[in-house]
N, C-alpha and C positions, 0 to 999 in steps of 0.2 A: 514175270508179271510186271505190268508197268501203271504209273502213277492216272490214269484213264481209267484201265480195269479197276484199280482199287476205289476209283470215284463211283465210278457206274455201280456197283457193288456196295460201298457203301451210303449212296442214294436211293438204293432196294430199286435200280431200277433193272440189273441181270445177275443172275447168280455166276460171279467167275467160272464155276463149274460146269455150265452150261453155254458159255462160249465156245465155238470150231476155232481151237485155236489154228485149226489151216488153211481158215479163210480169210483169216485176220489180215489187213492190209495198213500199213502205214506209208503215208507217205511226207518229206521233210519239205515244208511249202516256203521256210525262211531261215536264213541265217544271217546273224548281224556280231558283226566281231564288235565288243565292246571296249574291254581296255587288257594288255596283256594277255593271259590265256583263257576269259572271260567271253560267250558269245552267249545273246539271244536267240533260240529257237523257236519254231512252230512248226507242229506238226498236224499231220491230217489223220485220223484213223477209223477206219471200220471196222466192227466187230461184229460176226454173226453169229446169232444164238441157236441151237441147234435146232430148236421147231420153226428157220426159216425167217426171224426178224432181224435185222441191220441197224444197227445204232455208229452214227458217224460223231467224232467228236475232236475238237480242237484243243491241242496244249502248247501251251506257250510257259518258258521257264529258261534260266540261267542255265549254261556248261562248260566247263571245259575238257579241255582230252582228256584229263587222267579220271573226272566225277562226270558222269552222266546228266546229273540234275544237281546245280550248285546254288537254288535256290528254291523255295515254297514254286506248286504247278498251279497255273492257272488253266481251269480244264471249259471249255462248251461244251455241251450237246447240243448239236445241231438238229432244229426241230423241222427244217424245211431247206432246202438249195436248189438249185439252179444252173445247169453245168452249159455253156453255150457253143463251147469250142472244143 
């Protein structure tokens, strides 16, 4: 379970339980090395709920190699986008 699910979930906006988790898509749209083993991320993600809705949503957060999330997640929901390319 990642720091997204637990938001969505605790927003009452999808019951964890009810996400395919194997349609689940993430994808890492940034990385910024910051100081020593310190990088800013962002990531993309979709999560499908099993009666068929898609909730896309953005995290950005501190990591290094050895801690996955080495600070507080800053999470979106994405309420509308736009894909062009």
């Amino acid at each position: 379970m990642n720091m997204a699910e637990v938001w969505l979930k605790n927003n009452n906006i999808i019951d964890i339980q009810s996400i395919d988790k194997e349609k689940t898509r993430s994808t890492l749209l940034a990385t910024e090395k910051k100081n020593g083993d310190l990088y800013t991320q962002v990531y993309f993600f979709t999560f499908y709920g099993k009666d068929g809705k898609s909730f896309d949503v953005i995290t950005q957060s501190d990591a290094t190699t050895e801690e996955c999330s080495a600070s507080e997640v800053n999470v979106f929901l994405v309420s509308k986008h736009e894909i062009n390319h």
